[in-house]
N, C-alpha and C positions, 0 to 999 in steps of 0.2 A: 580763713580762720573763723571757728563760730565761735562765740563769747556765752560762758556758763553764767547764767541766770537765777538757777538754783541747784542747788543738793540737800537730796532728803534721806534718812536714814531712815529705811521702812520694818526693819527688824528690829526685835526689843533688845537689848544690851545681854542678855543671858541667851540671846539664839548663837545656834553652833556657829553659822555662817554671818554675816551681814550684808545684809544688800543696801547696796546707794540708788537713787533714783536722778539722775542729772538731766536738767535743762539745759537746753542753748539757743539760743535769739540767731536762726543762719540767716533774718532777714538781707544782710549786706554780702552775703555768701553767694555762690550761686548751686547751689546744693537745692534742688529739688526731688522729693520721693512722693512715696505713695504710702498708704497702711501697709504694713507686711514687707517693708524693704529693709535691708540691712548696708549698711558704710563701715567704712575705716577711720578709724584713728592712728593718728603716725603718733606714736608715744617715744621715749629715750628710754636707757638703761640706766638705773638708780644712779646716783652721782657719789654715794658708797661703797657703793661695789666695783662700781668704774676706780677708783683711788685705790681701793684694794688690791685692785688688778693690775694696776700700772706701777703700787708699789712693788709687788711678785716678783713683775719684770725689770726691775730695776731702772724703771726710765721714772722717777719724779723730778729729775730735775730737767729732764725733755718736754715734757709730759704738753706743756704749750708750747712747744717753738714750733713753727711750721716749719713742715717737709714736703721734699717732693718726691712723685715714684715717676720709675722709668722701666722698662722690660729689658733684662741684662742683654747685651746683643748677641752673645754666645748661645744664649741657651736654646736646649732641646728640646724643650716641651713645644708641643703640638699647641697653636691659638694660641700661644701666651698673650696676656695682655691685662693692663690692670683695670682692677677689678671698677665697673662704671658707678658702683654705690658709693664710690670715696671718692671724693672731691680731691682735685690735686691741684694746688697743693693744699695741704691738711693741716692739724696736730693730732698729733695720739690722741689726747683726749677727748677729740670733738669727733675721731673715729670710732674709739669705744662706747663710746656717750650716743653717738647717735646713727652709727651706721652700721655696724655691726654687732650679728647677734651673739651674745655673750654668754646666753643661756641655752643657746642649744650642746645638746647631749653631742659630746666628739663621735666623728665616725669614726670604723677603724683606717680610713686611707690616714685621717690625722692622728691617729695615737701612732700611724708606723712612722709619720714623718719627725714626731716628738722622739720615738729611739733614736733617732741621727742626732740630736740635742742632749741627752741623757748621758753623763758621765759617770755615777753608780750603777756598778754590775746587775745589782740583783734588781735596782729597780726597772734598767733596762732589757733582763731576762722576764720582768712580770710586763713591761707593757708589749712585748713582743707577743707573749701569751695571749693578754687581753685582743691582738687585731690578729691572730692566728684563726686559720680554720679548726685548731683544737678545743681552741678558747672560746667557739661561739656561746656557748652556756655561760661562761663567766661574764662574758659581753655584755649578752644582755641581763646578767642578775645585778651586777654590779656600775654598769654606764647607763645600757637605754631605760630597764625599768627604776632606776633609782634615781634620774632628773639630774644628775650630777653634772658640774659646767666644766666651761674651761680652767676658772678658778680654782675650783674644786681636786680638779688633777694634778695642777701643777702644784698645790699645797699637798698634794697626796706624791709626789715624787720632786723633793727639791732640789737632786742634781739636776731635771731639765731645768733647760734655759733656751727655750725655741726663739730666734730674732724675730723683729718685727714682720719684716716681711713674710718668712713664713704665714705667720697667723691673718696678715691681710690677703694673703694669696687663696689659704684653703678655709678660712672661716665665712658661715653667711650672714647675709644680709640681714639687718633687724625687719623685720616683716612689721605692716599695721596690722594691729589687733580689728577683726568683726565683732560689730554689732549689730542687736536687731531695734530697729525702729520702735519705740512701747506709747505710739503716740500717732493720731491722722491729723495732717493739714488741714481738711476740711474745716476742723473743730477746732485747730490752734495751728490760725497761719503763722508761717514765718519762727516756730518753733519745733523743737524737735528731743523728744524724749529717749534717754536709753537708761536700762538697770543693768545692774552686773554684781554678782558676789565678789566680794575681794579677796583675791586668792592668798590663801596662807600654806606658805612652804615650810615646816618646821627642820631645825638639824637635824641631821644623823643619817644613816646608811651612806658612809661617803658627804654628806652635804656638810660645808665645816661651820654655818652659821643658819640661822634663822633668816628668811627669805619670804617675799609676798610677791605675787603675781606683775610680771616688768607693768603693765597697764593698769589694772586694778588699783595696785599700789601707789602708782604714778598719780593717777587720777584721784584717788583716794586725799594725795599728799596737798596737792595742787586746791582744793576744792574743800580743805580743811575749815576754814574762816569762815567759809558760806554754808556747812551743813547744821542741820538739825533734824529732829526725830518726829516723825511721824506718829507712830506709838504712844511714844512718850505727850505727847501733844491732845492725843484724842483721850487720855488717861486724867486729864485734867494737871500734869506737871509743867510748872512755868518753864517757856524756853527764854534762853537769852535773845533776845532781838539784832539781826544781824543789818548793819548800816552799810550800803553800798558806797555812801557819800565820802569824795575823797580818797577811794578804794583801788589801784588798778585793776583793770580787766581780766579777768582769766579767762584768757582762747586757748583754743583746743584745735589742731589742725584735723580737718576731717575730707571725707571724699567720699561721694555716692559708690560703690559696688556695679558693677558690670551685671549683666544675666540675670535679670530680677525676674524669679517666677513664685514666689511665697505671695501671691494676690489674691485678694477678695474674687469671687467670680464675678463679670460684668452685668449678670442677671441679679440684683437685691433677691430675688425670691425664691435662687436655687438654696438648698439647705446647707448648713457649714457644720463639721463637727472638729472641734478645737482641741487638740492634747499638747499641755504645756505646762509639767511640774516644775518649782520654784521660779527662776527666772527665765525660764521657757514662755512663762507665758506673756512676756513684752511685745512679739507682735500679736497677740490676741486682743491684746488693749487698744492698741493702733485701731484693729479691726473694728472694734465694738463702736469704739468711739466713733469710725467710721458709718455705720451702723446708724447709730445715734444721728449723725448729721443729716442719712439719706431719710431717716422718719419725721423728721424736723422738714424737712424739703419737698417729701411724696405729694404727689396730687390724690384726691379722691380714687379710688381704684387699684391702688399698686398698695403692695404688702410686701413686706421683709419675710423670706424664705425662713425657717427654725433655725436656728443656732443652738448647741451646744458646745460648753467648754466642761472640760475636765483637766481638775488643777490639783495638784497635789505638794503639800507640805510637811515639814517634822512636825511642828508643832501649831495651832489652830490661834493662840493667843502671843507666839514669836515671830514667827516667820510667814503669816500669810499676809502675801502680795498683794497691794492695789484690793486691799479688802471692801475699802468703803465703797471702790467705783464699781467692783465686780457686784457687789448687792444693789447698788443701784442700777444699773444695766440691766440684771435681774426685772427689781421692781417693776421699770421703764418698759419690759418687753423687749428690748433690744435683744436681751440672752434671755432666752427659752428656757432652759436648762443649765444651774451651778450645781457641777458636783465634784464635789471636793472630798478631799481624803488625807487623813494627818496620820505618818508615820510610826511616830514618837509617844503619842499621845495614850494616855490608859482609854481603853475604847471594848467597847461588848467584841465578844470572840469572832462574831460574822462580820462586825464594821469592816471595810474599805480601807487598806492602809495605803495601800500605790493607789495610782490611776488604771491600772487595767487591772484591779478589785473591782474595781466604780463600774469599769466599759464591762465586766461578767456578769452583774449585778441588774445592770440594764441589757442584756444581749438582744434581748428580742427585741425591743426598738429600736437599738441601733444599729441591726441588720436591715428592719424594714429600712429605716432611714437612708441606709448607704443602697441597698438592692433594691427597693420599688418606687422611693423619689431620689433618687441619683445627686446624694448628698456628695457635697467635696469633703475628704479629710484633711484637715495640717497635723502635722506633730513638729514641735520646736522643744529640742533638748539635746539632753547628754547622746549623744549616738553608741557609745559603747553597751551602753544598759539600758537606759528607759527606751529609747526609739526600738532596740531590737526585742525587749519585752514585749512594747505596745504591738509588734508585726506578730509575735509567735501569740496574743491575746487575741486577734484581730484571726487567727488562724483556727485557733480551740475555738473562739465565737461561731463562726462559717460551721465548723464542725458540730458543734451541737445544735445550731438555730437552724440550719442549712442541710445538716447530711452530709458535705463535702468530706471524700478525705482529704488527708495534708497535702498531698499533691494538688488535689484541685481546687484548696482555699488557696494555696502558695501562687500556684497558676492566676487566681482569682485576683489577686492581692496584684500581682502583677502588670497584669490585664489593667488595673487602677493606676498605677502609676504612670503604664504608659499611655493611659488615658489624662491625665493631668488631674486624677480625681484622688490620687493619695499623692500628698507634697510633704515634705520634709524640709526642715532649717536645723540643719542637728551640726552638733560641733563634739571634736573628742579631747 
């Protein structure tokens, strides 16, 4: 269990999003990383939504008795066998609460298993549709692309009434939420930094209430007493002074990640170029910071290879990240190159609004960078949009700087990753 130390609110109160920035002291852990690694956090499911759900089902007045499971002796399914994320014996609510995910989208194997439960005609002629091969279009307009849960459904059809079993047979496991490291050891042992926006799910298309992200929000809830603003602070606005004395602890169960290849390269001198819009850019910080230690440390002779980061934000005076470190890093030489770019923002018609505005703007160096001193690339973000922007940016560059056609910037691009020289930490 790592023990949070602090929480900072790094967005000003009018940004679209907010970001938190959390500390944790893993010295008594055994949780060792590096810059650029990413862990788990094992989080629960709201403890309102969990109540809301076990009201649905009609077990509140079960809802803590322990039970036990057992695999019927009859039965025909193939492996049967209970499920190894539920402790047995249990209660419902410490299975909802903490071992099963509650928010994932039903498949259609579970909305067929929900008509056997379904006692209204027409609602059981509409969920037959929804897991039909007719209905794949409704499927996904109305279940996968709309986030809607198990709650959600069963308020949307109340003659089902699926038993317990059922739902602990075919529902999954709550999964730990990833993060990325936004912090090196070198520069602060025995600590460990991560940011994250806190997700806000609002009603409606099927959602029957207002919803924040199970982690975010958790963490958010958890870490309340101990945050304040960053912003707000450098703004000259008085914070409240938060007392730890007499405080219990707030841990956080965590666990290093398998397959760590998001690393600085072992050479300080080879070149790095950093793409990491809003809180993308938390293992870039790691990095830099790392960075910062090794020019602190060099002997006469050795040099820190260029760095570039490109960061990108809505707005210049809301939501830029880790503003003050990223200028200093800057200053220091550590980073070579800030080039930043605000979305939102009223800006001349040619400014940079994404980060691959920024990467067109500079092409020509940034190709010599990558093709004649064998720069490493990272991208850390949204993988549906920005990572696949930055690849088809990284392609029109080769293209104009280069001559390549699309085949053989794609080919090019390639070639880089199975070289370990274009790395990725993208999440969807």
């Amino acid at each position: 269990m790592a023990t949070v130390v602090s929480a900072t609110r790094l967005t000003r109160d009018d940004a679209i999003k907010t970001a938190l920035d959390i500390e944790l002291d893993i010295t008594d852990t055994r949780v060792n990383y590096e810059a650029g690694d990413s862990f788990g956090v094992v989080c629960p499911n709201g403890g309102i939504e969990v109540q809301q759900l076990i009201k649905r089902l009609n077990f509140l007045d079960k809802a803590d008795q322990p039970f036990l499971m057992s695999v019927t002796e009859c039965t025909k399914k193939k492996n049967a066998h209970i499920p190894d994320f539920i402790p047995n014996p249990c209660t419902i609510r410490h299975a909802f609460r903490t071992c099963i995910d509650i928010r994932a989208a039903p498949k259609k194997a579970f909305l067929r298993t929900l008509v056997e439960y379904t006692e209204k005609q027409s609602e059981k002629r509409r969920l037959q549709e929804l897991c039909s091969r007719q209905g794949t279009e409704d499927y996904a307009k109305y279940i996968r692309e709309t986030g809607v849960t198990l709650l959600d459904i069963l308020s949307a059809f109340p003659s089902c009434h699926p038993p317990l079993e059922r739902l602990f047979e075919l529902l999954p496991r709550l999964q730990p939420r990833p993060f990325s490291a936004a912090s090196s050891p070198q520069l602060n042992p025995g600590k460990l930094h991560f940011v994250f926006n806190i997700v806000e799910i609002p009603k409606g298309e099927g959602r029957i209430t207002d919803r924040r992200g199970v982690c975010t929000g958790w963490l958010d809830e958890i870490t309340g007493c101990l945050q304040h603003s960053l912003i707000n602070n450098c703004l000259g606005i008085a914070l409240k002074n938060v007392s730890l004395v007499d405080k219990p602890k707030t841990q956080i169960p965590i666990f290093m990640r398998t397959s760590q290849h998001f690393r600085l390269p072992a050479d300080p001198s080879v070149p790095i170029v950093m793409i990491g819009p809003g809180t993308g850019v938390a293992p870039f910080i790691g990095f830099l910071q790392h960075r910062l230690h090794l020019k602190q440390a060099l002997t006469e002779g050795c040099e820190l290879g260029p760095a570039w980061l490109f960061f990108g934000c809505r707005h210049k005076d809301r939501d830029y990240l880790y503003r003050q470190q990223l200028e200093e890093f800057r200053s220091s030489q550590v980073l070579s190159k800030l080039l930043v770019s605000f979305s939102r923002d009223s800006q001349p018609t040619l400014a940079p609004h994404y980060v691959q505005d920024n990467m067109k703007l500079h092409a020509a160096e940034l190709v010599q960078l990558i093709t004649d001193q064998g720069a490493i690339v990272y991208v850390c973000g949204d993988a549906k949009n920005m990572a696949r922007n930055v690849n088809d940016a990284f392609i029109d560059i080769l293209n104009q700087e280069k001559g390549m056609t699309v085949e053989d910037a794609r080919a090019y691009m390639m070639t880089l990753r199975l070289h370990k020289r274009y790395l990725e930490d993208v999440w969807t």
